[in-house]
C-alpha angles and dihedrals in degrees: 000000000000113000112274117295103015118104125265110276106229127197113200103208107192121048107196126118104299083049082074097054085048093053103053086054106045079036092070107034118096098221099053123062116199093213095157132038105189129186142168078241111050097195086070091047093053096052094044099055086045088055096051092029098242107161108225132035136170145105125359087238077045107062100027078062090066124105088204091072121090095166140023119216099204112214105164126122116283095265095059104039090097096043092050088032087057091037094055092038086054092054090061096262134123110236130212112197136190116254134292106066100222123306102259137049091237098052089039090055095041081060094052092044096052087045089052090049092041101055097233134111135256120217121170132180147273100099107163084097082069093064134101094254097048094040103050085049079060092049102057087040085061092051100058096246095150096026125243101343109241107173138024126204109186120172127192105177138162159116089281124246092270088087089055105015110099088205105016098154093101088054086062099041131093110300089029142074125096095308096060091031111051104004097074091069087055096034093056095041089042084057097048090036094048107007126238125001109234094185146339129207108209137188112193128206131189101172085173127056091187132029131193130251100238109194137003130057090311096055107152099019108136120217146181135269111220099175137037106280089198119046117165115199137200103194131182121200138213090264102048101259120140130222146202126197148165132184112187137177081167097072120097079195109074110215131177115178138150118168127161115206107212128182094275103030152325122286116203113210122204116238105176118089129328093306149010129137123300117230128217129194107186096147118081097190110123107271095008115160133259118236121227113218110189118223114265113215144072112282114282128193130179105305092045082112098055089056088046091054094046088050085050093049087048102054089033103245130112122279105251088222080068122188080221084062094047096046083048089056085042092058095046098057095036081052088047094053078047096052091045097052086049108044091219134085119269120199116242103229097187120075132179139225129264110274109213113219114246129256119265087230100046109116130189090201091064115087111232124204130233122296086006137110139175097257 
């Protein structure tokens, strides 16, 4: 790590679209420093780094090289995530990836191993559970505002990307769809919110074999659909709660919902974005009104987890974004596809640990100092 007192010293390897959304963020945090931009084409990188004033770029061997990087945020494509992650663990970093982890169990835990052997530390988006919507749902949770939770609903439906998306065939290929797509961001919030899952019971539904590019240069291009674009999913956790969820590129309604019914009342979690209200339902009279509880927390955006993960380092704890965590929601979608394919449960035999709900106060424009947090 950096000397005492100096902020962590981040490398973003992959400079495609979402780098722009990360940059803005480490960019902006005092206890992180951007000091490298790397990509299999080092014309991007270079013009990345110039945008957000980072001060090297180059290629991926390149920068992990460097002795001013501390952590890797890892930005390329799925399939690559476990060959860039080992690299960078083998040149002494701690890595942070997009979600989601790798694409299989083996390579995933490879990651986690080499990172075990290696001494350094795993993080792995999605980090919008970091932020202050998802948190303060985990708060009152916590607190008991709706009693021990019993049962979960979560609903991911729409038309599918193919309609918007220039270039939308990787979202329909293997290691894709709505479950790896979008189900990472309600599968990790679903485990802090509820703990382990234990087992899922899928069914699995692909109506088109081919979809349409819809806008773009490519407009009218047909292409293939390699995985199920509806999969419904019965899930019990640890605990013994019970769950209910579809994710759906086959629906014209767009629906997001996640709501945990609890003993005394419904909590309604927010799943868009880093914030948005919380709602809670603790009345059970016909017609009785929800109640709107703000977030509580300073603004987050995507990168908020990488700053999380340098502040653990620093104070020698886990990151709460934990790659333990992300191997745990791997396991549960590649369980669901097989679920799915089977007709039949399969047990989940990875678990996580607890993921303890940030404090309101804690602010990721504050500089900290070494071996300190905002607790």
């Amino acid at each position: 790590m950096s000397a005492h007192g100096t902020p962590t010293r981040v490398a973003v390897v992959g400079a495609g679209n979402i780098s722009d959304e990360y940059l803005r963020s480490l960019t902006s945090y005092p206890d992180l420093a951007v000091t490298a931009v790397a990509d299999l084409d080092p014309a991007r990188a270079g013009a990345q780094a110039d945008a957000y004033g980072v001060p090297v770029s180059g290629t991926t061997a390149e920068v992990l090289r460097r002795d001013d990087v501390d952590l890797v945020v890892n930005l390329t494509v799925p399939a690559a995530h476990d060959e860039v992650a080992l690299a960078a663990i083998e040149a002494g970093k701690h890595v942070w990836g997009e979600k989601p982890l790798t694409l299989d169990r083996d390579s995933a835990r490879a990651v986690l191993d080499a990172a075990s052997a290696a001494g350094v530390a795993v993080g792995n988006a999605p980090d919008t559970i970091l932020g202050p919507g998802i948190q303060t749902a985990a708060r009152l949770l916590a607190d008991g505002a709706v009693g021990p939770a019993r049962t979960v609903l979560t609903l991911m439906q729409g038309p599918g990307p193919d309609a918007w998306h220039p270039r939308p065939r990787f979202l329909f290929a293997k290691g894709a769809g709505p479950l790896f797509d979008i189900g990472p961001y309600y599968l990790t919030a679903l485990v802090q919110l509820l703990g382990p899952v234990a087992s899922v019971t899928a069914a699995g539904h692909r109506p088109r074999a081919e979809r349409t590019v819809g806008s773009g240069p490519d407009a009218g291009t047909r292409f293939p659909v390699e995985v199920d674009t509806h999969l419904s999913v019965l899930t019990t956790f640890a605990s013994g709660v019970v769950g209910t969820s579809v994710y759906s590129f086959d629906s014209p309604v767009r629906r997001q919902l996640f709501e945990v019914t609890g003993a005394d009342g419904v909590l309604e979690v927010p799943v868009s974005g880093f914030d948005g209200p919380t709602r809670l339902l603790t009345d059970i009279a016909p017609e009785a009104p929800w109640r709107t509880v703000p977030a509580a927390g300073a603004p987050a955006g995507r990168g908020v987890g990488v700053l999380e993960m340098a502040r653990a380092i620093r104070a020698g704890r886990p990151p709460r974004a934990s790659g333990e965590l992300a191997y745990h929601v791997l396991d549960v979608m590649l369980a669901i596809e097989e679920s799915a394919d089977l007709g039949a449960p399969v047990r989940i035999d990875s678990t996580a640990p607890p993921v303890p709900p940030i404090p309101p106060h804690w602010d990721p424009t504050t500089r900290t100092s070494e071996g300190t947090e905002q607790k």
